[in-house]
C-alpha positions in Angstrom: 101.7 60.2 103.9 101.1 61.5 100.3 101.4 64.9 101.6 104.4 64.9 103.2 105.9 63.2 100.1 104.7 65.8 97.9 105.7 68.3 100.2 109.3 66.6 100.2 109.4 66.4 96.5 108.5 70.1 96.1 111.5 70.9 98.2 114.1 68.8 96.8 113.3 70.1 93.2 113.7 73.4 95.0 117.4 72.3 96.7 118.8 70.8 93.7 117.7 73.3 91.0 118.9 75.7 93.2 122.7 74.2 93.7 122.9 73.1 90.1 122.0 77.0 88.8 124.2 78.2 91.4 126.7 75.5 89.5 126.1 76.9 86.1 126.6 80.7 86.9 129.9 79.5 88.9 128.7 81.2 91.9 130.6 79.9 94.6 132.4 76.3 95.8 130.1 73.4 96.4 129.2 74.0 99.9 128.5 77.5 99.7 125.9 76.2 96.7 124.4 73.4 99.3 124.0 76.1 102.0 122.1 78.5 98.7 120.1 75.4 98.1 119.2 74.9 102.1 118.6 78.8 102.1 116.2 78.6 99.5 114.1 75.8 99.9 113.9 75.8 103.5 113.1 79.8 103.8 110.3 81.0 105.9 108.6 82.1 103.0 108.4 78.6 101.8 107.9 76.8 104.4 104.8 79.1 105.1 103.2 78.4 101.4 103.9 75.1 101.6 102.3 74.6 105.2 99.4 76.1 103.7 99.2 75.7 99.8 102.2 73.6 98.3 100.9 74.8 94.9 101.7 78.5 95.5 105.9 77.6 96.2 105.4 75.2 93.7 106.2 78.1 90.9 108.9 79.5 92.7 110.7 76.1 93.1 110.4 75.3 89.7 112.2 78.7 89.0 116.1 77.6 89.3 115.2 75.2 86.7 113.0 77.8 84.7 116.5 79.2 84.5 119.0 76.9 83.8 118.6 76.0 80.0 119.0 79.5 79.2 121.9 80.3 81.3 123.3 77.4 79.3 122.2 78.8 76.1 123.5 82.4 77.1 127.1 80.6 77.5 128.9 80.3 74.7 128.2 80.7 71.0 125.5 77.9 70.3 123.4 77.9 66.8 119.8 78.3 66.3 118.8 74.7 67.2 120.7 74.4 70.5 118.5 78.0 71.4 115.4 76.3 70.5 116.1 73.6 72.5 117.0 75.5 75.6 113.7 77.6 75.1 111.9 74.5 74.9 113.2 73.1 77.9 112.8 76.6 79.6 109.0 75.9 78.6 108.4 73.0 80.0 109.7 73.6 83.1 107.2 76.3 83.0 104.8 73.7 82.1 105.5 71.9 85.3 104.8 74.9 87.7 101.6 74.1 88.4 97.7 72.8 87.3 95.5 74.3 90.0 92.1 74.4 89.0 90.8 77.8 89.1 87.8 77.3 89.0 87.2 75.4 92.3 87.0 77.1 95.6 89.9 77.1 98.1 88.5 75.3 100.9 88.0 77.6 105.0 
């Protein structure tokens, strides 16, 4: 049961981060960034990684939202403290892409 919730919560981070940068770069109307955000999370190449190893999509979830502070900073004409703070939240998005221990050994 875990599983399947972690699996879930992987993919709406993937859906809405995906709508909401879509959003930001004004790409589209809404439905057009729901179907981008269905595209995305619930490609074949996802769903494959996350069958298998959640932790390896987990990265490339997190990515819209890697991404959306500093579209936000690149809009506009913002002073040194609102770029710091978009760099910061840019970081710990990055932050949140993952802990896998290295050092342990994937299991056969």
């Amino acid at each position: 049961m875990v599983q399947r919730l972690w699996i879930s919560a992987v993919l709406i981070v993937a859906f809405t981060g995906t709508v909401r940068l879509a959003g930001r770069l004004g790409a589209g109307s809404p439905w057009t960034r729901i179907v981008a955000g269905f595209a995305y999370a619930l490609s074949p190449a996802a769903l494959a990684m996350l069958g298998e190893l959640s932790t390896e999509f987990l990265p490339a979830a997190m990515l819209p939202w890697i991404l959306i502070p500093l579209v936000d900073a690149s809009h506009g004409r913002q002073g040194r403290r609102d770029r710091l703070r978009a760099a910061a939240g840019s970081a710990l998005a990055v932050a949140l892409c993952g802990g896998v221990n290295g050092a342990r050994p994937r299991p056969c």
